[in-house]
Structure formats: C-alpha cells, structure tokens
C-alpha positions in Angstrom: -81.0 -159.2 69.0 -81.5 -160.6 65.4 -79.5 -162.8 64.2 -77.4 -163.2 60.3 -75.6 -165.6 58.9 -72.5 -166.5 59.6 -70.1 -164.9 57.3 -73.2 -163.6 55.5 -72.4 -158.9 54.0 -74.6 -157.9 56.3 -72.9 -160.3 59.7 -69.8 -158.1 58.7 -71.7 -155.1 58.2 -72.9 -155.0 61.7 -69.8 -155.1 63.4 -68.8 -152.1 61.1 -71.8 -150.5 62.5 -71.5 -151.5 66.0 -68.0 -149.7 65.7 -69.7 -146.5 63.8 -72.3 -146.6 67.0 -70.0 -146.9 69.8 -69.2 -143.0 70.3 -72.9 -142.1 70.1 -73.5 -140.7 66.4 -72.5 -141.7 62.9 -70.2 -138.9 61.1 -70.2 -137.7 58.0 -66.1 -138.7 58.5 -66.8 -142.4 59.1 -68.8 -142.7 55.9 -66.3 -141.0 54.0 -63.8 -143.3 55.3 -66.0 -146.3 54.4 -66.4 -144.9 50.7 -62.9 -144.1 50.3 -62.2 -148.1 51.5 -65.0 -149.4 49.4 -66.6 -150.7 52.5 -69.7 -151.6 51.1 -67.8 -153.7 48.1 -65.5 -155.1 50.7 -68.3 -156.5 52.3 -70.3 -157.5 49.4 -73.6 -154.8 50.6 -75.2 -152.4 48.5 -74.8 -149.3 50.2 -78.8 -148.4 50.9 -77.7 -152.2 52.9 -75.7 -150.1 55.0 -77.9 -147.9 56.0 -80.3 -150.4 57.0 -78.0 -152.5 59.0 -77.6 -149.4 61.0 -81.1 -149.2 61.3 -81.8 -152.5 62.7 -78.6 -152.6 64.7 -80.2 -149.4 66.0 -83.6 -151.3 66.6 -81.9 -154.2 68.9 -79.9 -151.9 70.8 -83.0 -149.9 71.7 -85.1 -152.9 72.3 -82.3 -155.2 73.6 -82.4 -153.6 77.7 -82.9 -150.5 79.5 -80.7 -147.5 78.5 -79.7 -144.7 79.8 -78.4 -141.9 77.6 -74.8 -142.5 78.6 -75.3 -145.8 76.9 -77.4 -145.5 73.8 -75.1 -147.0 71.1 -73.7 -149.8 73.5 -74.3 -153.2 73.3 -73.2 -155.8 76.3 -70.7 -157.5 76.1 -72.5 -161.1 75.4 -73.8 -159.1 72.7 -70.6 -158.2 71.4 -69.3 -161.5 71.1 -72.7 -163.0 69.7 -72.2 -159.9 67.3 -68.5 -161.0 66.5 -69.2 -164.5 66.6 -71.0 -164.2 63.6 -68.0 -163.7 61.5 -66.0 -166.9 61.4 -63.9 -166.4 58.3 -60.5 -165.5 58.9 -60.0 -163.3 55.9 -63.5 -161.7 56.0 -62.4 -160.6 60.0 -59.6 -159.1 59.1 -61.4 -157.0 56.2 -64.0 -156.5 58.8 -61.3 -155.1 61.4 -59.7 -152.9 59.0 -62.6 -151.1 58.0 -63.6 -150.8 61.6 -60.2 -149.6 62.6 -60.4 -146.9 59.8 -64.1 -145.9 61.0 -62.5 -145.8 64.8 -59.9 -143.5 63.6 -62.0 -141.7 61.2 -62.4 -138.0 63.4 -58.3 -138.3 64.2 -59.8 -139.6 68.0 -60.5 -142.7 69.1 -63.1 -143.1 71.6 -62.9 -145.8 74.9 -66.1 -147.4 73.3 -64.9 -147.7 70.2 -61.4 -149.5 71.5 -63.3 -151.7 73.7 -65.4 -153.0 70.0 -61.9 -153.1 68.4 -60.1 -154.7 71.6 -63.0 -157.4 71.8 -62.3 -157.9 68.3 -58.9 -158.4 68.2 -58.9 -160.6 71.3 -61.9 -162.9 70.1 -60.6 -162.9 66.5 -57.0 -163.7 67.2 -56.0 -160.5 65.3 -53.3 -158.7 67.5 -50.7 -159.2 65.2 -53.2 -157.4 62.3 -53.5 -154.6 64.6 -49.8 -153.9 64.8 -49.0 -154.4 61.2 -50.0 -151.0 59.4 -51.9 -148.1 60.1 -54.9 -147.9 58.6 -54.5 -145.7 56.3 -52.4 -147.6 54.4 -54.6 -150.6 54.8 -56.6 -151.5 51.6 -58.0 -154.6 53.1 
C-alpha cells in the first residue's frame, strides 16, 4: 500500500475513502454528504483529488492480497492502522472523523464494516469522547 504524508489532504482523504469503501460501493448519498460538509475544503483537496484518492486506494486494496468478493473494499487491519497512522494531528483527526462519521451515516444505515473503520478510529485516535458529543449532522467540523 502507498504511502502519504503524514498530516498531508490526501493522508486524510484516504481514511475518508477507506470509510466510503467499507460497504462495497461509493453512493451518490456519501458524496452529497461530503459536498454539503465541504469535505474536500476541510481537507485541503481539490475535489478531481478525491476522486483519485479513491482510485488508488482502490488500486492497493486490489493489489494489497487475495480477495474474495465478500471482501473487495476491505483493508486488514495492519492496514488500517498504517492508514490511520498517517494522520497525527489531533484537530485534522477529528475533522477526518467527522466527515467519515457523516459518510458512515450517509444512507440512514450504518454498515459492520464501516463501524469497524470508525471504531478503529476512535480507539487509535483517542476520540471516544468526539463520538459521543453531537450527531453528525450537526457537526460542521
């Protein structure tokens, strides 16, 4: 799996995407959310950026081990914290958790994959209090 830099738009961007991947398909509901939330802003990316962090997050999930269909947006969990590890500042993970909270949430379901990206999250970031403070629909992160 590539690598970004630390703190770098599109280190944050990933973990958005990781989240947007976890139930198997990007929606037209998750993008909407992330426009509403100014997403792309938030995270300092263009939004053709976006698009192509997908991509390549895409590319090193595909290339990263053998799938199976029941697993074609999941990363492992060393990948996951690699992934999460890249984001080290604490007010740039709690943007990055909000927006992937709202993306989660985004079809009125959230999936077990996507709660396992947000529980890793939360636990390897520190964040449970941020979880439990608003919904995030009230969040403007």
């Amino acid at each position: 799996m590539r690598s970004y830099v630390i703190d770098s738009p599109k280190a944050a961007a990933r973990v958005v995407a990781l989240t947007m991947l976890a139930d198997g398909h990007v929606s037209q509901a998750e993008l909407d959310v992330l426009q509403r939330h100014g997403g792309c802003e938030q995270l300092g990316l263009e939004p053709d950026d976006l698009q192509d962090v997908l991509l390549a997050l895409c590319e090193d999930l595909l290339h990263g081990r053998t799938l199976s269909w029941a697993d074609t947006c999941c990363a492992d969990l060393l990948s996951v914290v690699r992934l999460l590890n890249e984001v080290a500042d604490p007010v740039l993970r709690e943007r990055v958790l909000a927006l992937c909270r709202s993306v989660a949430e985004a079809d009125n379901r959230v999936c077990d994959k996507e709660a396992q990206v947000l529980t890793h999250a939360v636990e390897q970031w520190g964040l449970q209090a941020h979880m439990l403070a608003a919904p995030s629909s009230q969040s403007s992160a």
